[in-house]
TIROKE-591255 format. One record per residue (C-alpha): residue number from 1; x, y negated, z. Coordinates in steps of 0.25 Angstrom, whole numbers, plus 5000, padded with zeros to 4 digits. Layout:
BEGIN
num:NUM; c1:X; c2:Y; c3:Z
...
end
This chain:
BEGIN
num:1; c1:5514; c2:4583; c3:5328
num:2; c1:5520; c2:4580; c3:5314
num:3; c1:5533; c2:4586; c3:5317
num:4; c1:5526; c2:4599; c3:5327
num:5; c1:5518; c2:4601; c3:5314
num:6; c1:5527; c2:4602; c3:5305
num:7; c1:5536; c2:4613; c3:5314
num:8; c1:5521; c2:4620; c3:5312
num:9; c1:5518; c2:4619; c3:5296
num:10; c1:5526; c2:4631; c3:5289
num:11; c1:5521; c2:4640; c3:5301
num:12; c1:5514; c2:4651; c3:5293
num:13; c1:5502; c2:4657; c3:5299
num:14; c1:5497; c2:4671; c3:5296
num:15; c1:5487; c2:4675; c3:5287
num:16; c1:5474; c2:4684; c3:5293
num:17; c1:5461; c2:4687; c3:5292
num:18; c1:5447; c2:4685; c3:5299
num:19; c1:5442; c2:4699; c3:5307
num:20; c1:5429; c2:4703; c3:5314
num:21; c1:5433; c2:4710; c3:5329
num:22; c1:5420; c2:4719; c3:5333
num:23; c1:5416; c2:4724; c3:5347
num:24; c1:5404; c2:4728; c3:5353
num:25; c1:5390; c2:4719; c3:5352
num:26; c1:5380; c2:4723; c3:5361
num:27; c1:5373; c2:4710; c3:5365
num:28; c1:5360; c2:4706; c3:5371
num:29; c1:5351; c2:4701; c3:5360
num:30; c1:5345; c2:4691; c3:5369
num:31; c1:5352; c2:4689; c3:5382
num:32; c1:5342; c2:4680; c3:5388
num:33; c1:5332; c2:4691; c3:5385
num:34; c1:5340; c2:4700; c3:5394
num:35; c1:5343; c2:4693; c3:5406
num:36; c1:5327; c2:4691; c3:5407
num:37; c1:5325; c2:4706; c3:5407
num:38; c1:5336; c2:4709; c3:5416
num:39; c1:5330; c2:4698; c3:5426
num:40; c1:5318; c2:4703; c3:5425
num:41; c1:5321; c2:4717; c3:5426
num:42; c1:5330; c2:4714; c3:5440
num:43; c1:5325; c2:4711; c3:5455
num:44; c1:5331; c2:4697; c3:5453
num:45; c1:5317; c2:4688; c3:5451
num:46; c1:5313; c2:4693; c3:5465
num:47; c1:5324; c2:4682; c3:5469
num:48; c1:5320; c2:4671; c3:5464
num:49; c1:5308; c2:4665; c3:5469
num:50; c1:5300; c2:4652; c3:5463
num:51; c1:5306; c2:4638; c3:5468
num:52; c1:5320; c2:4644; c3:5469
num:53; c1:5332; c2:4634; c3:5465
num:54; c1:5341; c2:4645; c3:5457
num:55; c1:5357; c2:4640; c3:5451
num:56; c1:5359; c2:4648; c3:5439
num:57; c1:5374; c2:4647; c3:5436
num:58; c1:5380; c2:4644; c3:5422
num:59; c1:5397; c2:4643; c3:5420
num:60; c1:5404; c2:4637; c3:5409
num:61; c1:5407; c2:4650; c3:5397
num:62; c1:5400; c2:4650; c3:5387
num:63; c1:5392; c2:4663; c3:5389
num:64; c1:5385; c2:4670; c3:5377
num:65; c1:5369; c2:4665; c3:5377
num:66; c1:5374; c2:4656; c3:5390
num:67; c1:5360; c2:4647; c3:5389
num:68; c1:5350; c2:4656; c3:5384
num:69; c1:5353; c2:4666; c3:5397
num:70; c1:5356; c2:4655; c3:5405
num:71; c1:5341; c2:4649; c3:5400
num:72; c1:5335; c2:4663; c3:5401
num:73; c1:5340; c2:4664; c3:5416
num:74; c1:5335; c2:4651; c3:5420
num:75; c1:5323; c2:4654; c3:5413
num:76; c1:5321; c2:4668; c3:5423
num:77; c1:5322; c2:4658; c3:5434
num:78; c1:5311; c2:4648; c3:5431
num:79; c1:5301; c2:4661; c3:5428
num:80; c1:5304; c2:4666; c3:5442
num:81; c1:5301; c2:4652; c3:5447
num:82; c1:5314; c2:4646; c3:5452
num:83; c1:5320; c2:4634; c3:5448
num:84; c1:5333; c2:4637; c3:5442
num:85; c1:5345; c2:4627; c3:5438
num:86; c1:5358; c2:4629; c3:5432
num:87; c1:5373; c2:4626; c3:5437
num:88; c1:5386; c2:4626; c3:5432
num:89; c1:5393; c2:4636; c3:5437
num:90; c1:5409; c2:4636; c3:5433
num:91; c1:5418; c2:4633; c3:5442
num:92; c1:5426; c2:4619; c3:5437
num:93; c1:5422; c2:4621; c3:5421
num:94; c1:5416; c2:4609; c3:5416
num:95; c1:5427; c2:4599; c3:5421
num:96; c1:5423; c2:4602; c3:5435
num:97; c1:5412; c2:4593; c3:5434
num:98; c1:5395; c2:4594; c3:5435
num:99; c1:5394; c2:4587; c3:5422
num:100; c1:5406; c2:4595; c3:5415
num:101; c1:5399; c2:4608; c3:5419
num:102; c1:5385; c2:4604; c3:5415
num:103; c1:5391; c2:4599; c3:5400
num:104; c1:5396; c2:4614; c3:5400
num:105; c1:5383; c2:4621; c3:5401
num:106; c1:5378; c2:4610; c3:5392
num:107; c1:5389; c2:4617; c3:5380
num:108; c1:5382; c2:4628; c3:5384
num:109; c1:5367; c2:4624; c3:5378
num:110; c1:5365; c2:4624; c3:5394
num:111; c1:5356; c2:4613; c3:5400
num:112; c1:5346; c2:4608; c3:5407
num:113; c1:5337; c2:4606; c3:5395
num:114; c1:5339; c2:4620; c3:5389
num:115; c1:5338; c2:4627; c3:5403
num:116; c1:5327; c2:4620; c3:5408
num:117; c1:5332; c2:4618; c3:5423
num:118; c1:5343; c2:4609; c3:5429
num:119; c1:5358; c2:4611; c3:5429
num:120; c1:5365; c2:4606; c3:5441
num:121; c1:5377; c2:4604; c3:5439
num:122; c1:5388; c2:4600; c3:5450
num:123; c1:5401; c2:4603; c3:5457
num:124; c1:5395; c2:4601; c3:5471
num:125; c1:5399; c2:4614; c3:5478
num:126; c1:5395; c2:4620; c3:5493
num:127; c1:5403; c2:4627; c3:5500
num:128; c1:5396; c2:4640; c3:5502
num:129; c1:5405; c2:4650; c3:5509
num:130; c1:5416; c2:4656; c3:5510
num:131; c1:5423; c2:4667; c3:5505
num:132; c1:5430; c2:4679; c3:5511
num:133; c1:5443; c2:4671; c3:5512
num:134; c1:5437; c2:4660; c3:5518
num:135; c1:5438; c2:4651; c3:5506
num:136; c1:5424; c2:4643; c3:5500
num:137; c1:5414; c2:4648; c3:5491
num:138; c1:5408; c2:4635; c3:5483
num:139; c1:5394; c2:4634; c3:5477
num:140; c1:5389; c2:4624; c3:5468
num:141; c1:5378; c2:4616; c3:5476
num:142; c1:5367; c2:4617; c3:5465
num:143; c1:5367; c2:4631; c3:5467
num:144; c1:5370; c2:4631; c3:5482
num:145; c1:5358; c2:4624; c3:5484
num:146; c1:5350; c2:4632; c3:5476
num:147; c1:5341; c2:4644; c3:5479
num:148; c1:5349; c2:4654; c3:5470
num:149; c1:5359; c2:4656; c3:5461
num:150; c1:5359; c2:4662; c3:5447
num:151; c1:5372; c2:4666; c3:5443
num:152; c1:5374; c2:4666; c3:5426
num:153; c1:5389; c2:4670; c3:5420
num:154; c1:5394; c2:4682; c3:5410
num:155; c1:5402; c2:4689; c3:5414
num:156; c1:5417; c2:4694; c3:5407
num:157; c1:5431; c2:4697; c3:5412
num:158; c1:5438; c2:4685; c3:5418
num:159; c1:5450; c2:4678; c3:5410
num:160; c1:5459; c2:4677; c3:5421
num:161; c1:5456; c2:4690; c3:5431
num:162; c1:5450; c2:4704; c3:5431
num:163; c1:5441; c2:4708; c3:5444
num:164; c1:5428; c2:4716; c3:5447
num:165; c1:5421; c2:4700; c3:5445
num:166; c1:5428; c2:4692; c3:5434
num:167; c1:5418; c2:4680; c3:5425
num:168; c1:5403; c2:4682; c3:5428
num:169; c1:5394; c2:4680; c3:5440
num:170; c1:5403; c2:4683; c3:5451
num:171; c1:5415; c2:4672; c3:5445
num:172; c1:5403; c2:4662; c3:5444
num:173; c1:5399; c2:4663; c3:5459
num:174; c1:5412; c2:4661; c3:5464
num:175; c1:5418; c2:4650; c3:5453
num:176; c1:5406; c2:4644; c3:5444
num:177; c1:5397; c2:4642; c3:5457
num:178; c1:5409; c2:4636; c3:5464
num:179; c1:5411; c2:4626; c3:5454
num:180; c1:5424; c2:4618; c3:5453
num:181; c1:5426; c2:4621; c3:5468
num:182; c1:5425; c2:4635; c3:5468
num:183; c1:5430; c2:4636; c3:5456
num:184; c1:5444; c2:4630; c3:5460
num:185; c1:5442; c2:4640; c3:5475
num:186; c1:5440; c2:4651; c3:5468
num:187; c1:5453; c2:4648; c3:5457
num:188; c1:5462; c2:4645; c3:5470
num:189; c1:5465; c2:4661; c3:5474
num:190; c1:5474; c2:4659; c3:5458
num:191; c1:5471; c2:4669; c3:5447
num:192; c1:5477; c2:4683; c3:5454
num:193; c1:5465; c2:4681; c3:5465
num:194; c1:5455; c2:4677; c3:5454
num:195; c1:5446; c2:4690; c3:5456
num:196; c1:5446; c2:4692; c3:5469
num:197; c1:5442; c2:4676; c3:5471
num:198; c1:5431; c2:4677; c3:5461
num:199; c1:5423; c2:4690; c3:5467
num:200; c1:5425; c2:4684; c3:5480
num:201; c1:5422; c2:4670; c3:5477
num:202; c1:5409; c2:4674; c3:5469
num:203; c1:5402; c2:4685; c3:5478
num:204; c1:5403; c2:4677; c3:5490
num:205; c1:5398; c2:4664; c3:5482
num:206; c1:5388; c2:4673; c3:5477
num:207; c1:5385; c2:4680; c3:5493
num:208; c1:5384; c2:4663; c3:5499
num:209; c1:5376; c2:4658; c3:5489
num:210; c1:5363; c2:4660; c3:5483
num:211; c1:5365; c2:4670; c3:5471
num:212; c1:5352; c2:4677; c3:5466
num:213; c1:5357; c2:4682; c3:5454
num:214; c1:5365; c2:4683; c3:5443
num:215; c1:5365; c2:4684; c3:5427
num:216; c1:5377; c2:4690; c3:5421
num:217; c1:5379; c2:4691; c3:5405
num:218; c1:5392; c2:4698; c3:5397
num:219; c1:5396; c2:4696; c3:5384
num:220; c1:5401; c2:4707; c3:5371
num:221; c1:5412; c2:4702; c3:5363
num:222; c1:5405; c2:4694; c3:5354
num:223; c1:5402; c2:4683; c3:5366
num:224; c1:5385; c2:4689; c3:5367
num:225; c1:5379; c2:4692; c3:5379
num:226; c1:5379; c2:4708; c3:5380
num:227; c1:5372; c2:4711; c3:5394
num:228; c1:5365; c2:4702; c3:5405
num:229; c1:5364; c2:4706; c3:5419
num:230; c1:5355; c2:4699; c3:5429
num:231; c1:5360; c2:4703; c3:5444
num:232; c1:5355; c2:4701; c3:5458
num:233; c1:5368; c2:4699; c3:5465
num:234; c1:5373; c2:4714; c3:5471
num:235; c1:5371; c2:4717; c3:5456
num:236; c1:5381; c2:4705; c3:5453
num:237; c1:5392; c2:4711; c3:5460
num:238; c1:5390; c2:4725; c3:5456
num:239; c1:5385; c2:4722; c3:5441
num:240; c1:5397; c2:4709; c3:5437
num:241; c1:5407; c2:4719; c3:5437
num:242; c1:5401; c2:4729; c3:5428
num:243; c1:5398; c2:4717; c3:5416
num:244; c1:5411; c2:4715; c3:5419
num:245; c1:5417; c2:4727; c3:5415
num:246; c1:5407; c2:4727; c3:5402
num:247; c1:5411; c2:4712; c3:5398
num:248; c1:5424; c2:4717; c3:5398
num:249; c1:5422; c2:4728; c3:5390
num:250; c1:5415; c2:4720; c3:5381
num:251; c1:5426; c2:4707; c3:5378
num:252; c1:5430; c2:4705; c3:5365
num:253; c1:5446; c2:4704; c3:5361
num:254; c1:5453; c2:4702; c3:5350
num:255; c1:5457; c2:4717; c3:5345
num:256; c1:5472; c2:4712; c3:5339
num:257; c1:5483; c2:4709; c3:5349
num:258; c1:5498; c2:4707; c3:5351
num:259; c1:5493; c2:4694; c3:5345
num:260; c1:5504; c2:4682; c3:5339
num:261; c1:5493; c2:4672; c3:5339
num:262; c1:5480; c2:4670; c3:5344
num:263; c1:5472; c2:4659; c3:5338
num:264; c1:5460; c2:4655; c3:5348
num:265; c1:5448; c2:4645; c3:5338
num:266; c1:5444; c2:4639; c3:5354
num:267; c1:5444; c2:4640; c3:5367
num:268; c1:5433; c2:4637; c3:5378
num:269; c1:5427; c2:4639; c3:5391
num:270; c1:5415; c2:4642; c3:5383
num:271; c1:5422; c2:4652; c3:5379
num:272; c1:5432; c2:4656; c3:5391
num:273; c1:5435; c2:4651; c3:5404
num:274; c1:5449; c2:4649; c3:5399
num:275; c1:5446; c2:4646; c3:5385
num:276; c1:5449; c2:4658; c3:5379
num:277; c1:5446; c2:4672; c3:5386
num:278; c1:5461; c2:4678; c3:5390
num:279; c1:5455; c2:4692; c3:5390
num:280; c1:5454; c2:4690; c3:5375
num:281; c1:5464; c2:4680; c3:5372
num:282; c1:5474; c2:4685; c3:5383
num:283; c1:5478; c2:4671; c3:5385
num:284; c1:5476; c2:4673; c3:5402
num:285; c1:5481; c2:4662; c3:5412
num:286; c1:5493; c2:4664; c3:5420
num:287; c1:5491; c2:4670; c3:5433
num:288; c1:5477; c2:4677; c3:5427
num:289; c1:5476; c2:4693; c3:5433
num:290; c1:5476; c2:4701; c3:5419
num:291; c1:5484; c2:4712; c3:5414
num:292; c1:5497; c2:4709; c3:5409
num:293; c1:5494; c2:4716; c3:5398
num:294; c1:5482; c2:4707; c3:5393
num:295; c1:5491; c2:4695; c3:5394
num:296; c1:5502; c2:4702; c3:5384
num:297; c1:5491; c2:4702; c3:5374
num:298; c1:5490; c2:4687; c3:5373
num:299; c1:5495; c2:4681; c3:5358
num:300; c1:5507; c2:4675; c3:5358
num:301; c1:5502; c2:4663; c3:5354
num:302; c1:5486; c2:4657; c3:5358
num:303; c1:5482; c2:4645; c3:5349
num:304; c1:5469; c2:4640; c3:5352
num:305; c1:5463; c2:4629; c3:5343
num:306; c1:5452; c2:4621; c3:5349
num:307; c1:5444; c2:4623; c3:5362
num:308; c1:5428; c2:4622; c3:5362
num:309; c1:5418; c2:4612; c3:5364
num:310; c1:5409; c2:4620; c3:5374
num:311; c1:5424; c2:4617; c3:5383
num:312; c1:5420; c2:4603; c3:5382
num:313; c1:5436; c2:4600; c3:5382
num:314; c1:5438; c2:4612; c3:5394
num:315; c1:5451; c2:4617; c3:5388
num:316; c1:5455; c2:4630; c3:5399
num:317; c1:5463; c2:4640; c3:5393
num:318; c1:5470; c2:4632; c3:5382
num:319; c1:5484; c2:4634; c3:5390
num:320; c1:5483; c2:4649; c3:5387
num:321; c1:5488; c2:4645; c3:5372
num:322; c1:5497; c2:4641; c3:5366
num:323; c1:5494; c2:4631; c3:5355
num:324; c1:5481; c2:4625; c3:5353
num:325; c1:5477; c2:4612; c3:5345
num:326; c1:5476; c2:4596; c3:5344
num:327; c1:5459; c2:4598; c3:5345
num:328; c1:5461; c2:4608; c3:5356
num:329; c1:5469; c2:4597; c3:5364
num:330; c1:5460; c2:4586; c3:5361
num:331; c1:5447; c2:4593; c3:5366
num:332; c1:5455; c2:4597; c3:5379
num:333; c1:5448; c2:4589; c3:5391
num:334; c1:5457; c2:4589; c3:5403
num:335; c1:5445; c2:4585; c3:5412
num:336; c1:5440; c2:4597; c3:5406
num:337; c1:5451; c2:4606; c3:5406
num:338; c1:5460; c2:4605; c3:5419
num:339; c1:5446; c2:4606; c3:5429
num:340; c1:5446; c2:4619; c3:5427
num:341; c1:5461; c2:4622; c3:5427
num:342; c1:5462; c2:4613; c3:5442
num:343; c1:5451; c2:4622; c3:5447
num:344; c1:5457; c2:4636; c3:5442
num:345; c1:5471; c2:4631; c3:5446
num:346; c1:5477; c2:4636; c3:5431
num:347; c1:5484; c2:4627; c3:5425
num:348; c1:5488; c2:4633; c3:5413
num:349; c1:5474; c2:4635; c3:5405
num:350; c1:5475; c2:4622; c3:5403
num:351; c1:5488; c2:4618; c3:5396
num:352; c1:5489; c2:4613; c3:5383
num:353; c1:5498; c2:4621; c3:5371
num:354; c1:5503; c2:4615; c3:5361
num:355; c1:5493; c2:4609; c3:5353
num:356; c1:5493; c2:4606; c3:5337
num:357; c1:5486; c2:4598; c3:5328
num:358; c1:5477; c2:4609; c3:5321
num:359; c1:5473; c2:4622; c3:5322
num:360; c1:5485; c2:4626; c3:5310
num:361; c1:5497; c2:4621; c3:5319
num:362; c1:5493; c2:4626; c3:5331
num:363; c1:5492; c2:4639; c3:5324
num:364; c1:5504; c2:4639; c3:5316
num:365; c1:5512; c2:4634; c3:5330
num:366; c1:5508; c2:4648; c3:5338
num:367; c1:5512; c2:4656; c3:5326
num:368; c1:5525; c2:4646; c3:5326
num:369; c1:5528; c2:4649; c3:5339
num:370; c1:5527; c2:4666; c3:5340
num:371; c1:5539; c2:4672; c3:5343
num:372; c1:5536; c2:4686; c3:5339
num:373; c1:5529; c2:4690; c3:5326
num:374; c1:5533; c2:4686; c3:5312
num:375; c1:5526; c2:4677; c3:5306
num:376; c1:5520; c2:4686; c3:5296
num:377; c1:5515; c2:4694; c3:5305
num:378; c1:5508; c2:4685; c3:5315
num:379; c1:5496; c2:4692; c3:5324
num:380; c1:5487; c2:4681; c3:5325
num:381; c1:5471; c2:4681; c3:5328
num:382; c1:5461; c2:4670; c3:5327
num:383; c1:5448; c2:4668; c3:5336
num:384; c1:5437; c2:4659; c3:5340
num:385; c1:5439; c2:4661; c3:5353
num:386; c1:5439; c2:4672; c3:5363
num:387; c1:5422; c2:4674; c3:5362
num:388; c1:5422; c2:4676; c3:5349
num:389; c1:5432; c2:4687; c3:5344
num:390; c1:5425; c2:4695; c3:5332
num:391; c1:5427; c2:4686; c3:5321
num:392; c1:5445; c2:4684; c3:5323
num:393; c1:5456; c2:4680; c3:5314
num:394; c1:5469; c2:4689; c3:5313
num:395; c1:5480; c2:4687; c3:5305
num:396; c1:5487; c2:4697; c3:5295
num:397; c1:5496; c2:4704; c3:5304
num:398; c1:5483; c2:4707; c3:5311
num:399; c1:5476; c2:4712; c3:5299
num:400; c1:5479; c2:4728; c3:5299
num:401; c1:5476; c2:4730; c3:5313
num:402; c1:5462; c2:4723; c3:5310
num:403; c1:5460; c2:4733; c3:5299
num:404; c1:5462; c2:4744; c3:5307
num:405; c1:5453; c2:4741; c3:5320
num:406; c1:5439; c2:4746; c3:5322
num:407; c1:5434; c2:4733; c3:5327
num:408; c1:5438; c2:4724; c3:5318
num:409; c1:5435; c2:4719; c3:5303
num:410; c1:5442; c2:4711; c3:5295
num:411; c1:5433; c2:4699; c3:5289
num:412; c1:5443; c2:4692; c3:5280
num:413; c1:5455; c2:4692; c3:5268
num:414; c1:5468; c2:4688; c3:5274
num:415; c1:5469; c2:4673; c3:5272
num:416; c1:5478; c2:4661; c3:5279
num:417; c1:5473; c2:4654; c3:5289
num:418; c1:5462; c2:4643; c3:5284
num:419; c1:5465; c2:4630; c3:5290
num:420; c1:5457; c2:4618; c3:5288
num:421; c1:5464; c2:4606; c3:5282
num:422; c1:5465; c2:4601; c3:5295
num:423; c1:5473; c2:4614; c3:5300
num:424; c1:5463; c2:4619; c3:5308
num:425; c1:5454; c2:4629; c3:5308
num:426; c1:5441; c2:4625; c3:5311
num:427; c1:5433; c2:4612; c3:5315
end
């Protein structure tokens, strides 16, 4: 890269500083806490009875509190008598594999030894039905076979569509419990039938199988959980929408737009199913059902500099930027990666940028590459990722509007970028 690098070395990169972005805060102090009053307060213990073989449900995000709720759930269950145990629940994550989805609940601090039961983890799938259209509805045995189901997810708007049900319960019952297999029937109606598919793939999964329950969380912009809902299933279907529309109300952003460059720290499906949420970063899939509008907002140039270790190699959404580095690419695992894309038919998330050898060159070939701005007065913002957006980095250009808006603080002098000797940023 000799040669590349030296096109890139007399690239000048803006000054900026470091800003705090504020939005609401209401959380739940202890959310474990609260999902044992709401189960206690409901009509839902009168379903379970001593003996019963229950599947409680856990999918591959990395949702806030994930193992002590899912720990206080199972905990409800052995109290009432039953005899619960856990399954994967997410569609082809996890390289499509049992032992690729058990290692994603282990990233998660979610095992047998700190949840006390088993965890059965397998692709095997029945064929429980069909739907309205005559296509199948797929049901992971282990929860088949069981004498209920528990069904666990947070729910937030969708990265790839907008309907009544978008991520949370009702998306689980039609794609996490369907597995790989279910998954990939699902993903086959292609992104414009991606609404309709998932409400009628997960009620009727939910009408032919044995769901008890469900437990529902949402999330304020700081990623802490802010409300819990324990439902008997009508309450599902009437009460998902609603937490819906208050998830929505609730997601962070990043308040400067008409952005030059983004600069994304990591991506993950710890963090989002595609990496990195478009509904913040604007950075949606081809063919995805969102206004026109959002997609005009996306930065001219995304970088995004390394990709997580809860991923486990899963690299999904890196094809939505447009540089990225040297460490990104070697912690890329294909067998990881492509599972995911074959089942979802999307092609796309998964192709490579150019990739440079540290964090400073792949910066400096975004800014390199613009088209528009001059380079003085380059509008470029820094983040973590898209979970965490209070604490961002602007650049100078940005600096006036930041001084002028009501939600956010400046934190820092105006300095140059700090590189380490290596030219990155961070370990």
């Amino acid at each position: 890269m000799g040669s590349v690098n030296d096109l890139l070395q007399e690239t000048a990169l803006p000054s900026g500083v470091w800003v705090e972005q504020h939005f609401p805060g209401d959380r739940l102090e202890h959310a474990p806490s609260a999902l044992k009053e709401k189960f206690l307060a409901s009509d839902i213990r009168s379903l379970i009875h001593p003996g019963m073989r229950i599947a409680v449900t856990a999918g591959s995000r990395g949702l806030s509190d994930y193992a002590p709720i899912l720990r206080g759930l199972v905990q409800l269950l052995l109290e009432c008598g039953a005899k619960p145990f856990i399954i994967p629940a997410m569609g082809s994550h996890g390289e499509a594999t049992a032992e690729g989805q058990r290692k994603l609940l282990e990233g998660y601090g979610i095992t047998e030894e700190t949840m006390g039961i088993p965890i059965l983890s397998s692709m095997e799938v029945v064929q429980a039905g069909v739907t309205e259209t005559n296509e199948p509805v797929w049901i992971d045995r282990n929860a088949w076979e069981a004498d209920g189901i528990v069904l666990f997810n947070r729910i937030k708007p969708h990265t790839g569509f907008r309907g009544e049900y978008e991520s949370g319960l009702i998306k689980m019952a039609a794609i996490g419990l369907g597995k790989q297999k279910g998954a990939e029937t699902v993903h086959s109606g292609g992104p414009a039938k991606m609404s309709e598919r998932v409400r009628m793939f997960g009620i009727r999964a939910i009408q032919l199988s044995k769901v008890l329950f469900g437990v529902a969380t949402i999330e304020n912009a700081y990623d802490q959980v802010c409300d819990i809902g324990v439902w008997n299933v009508p309450e599902i279907l009437e009460q998902e929408p609603l937490f819906l529309k208050r998830a929505k109300s609730m997601m962070p952003r990043i308040f400067f737009e008409h952005l030059d460059v983004l600069v994304v720290d990591r991506i993950g499906k710890n963090i989002s199913g595609p990496g990195m949420d478009p509904n913040i970063t604007h950075t949606y899939l081809p063919g995805a059902l969102i206004d026109p509008e959002l997609r005009a907002k996306r930065a001219e140039r995304v970088v995004v500099l390394d990709l997580t270790e809860e991923s486990h190699g899963a690299a999904m959404g890196i094809g939505m930027a447009d540089v990225t580095t040297q460490r990104f690419f070697r912690k890329m695992d294909r067998d990881a990666t492509y599972p995911n894309c074959l089942t979802g038919g999307v092609t796309v998330s998964a192709k490579i940028p150019m990739f440079f050898d540290n964090d400073r060159l792949a910066i400096q070939a975004a800014v390199k590459t613009l088209t528009g701005p001059e380079k003085h007065g380059i509008r470029m913002v820094r983040i973590q990722d898209t979970l965490h957006l209070g604490k961002i980095w602007i650049s100078e250009a940005l600096r006036e509007e930041a001084e002028t808006h009501p939600d956010v603080t400046i934190l820092s002098n105006v300095e140059p970028v700090a590189f380490q000797a290596d030219g990155n940023l961070f370990v």
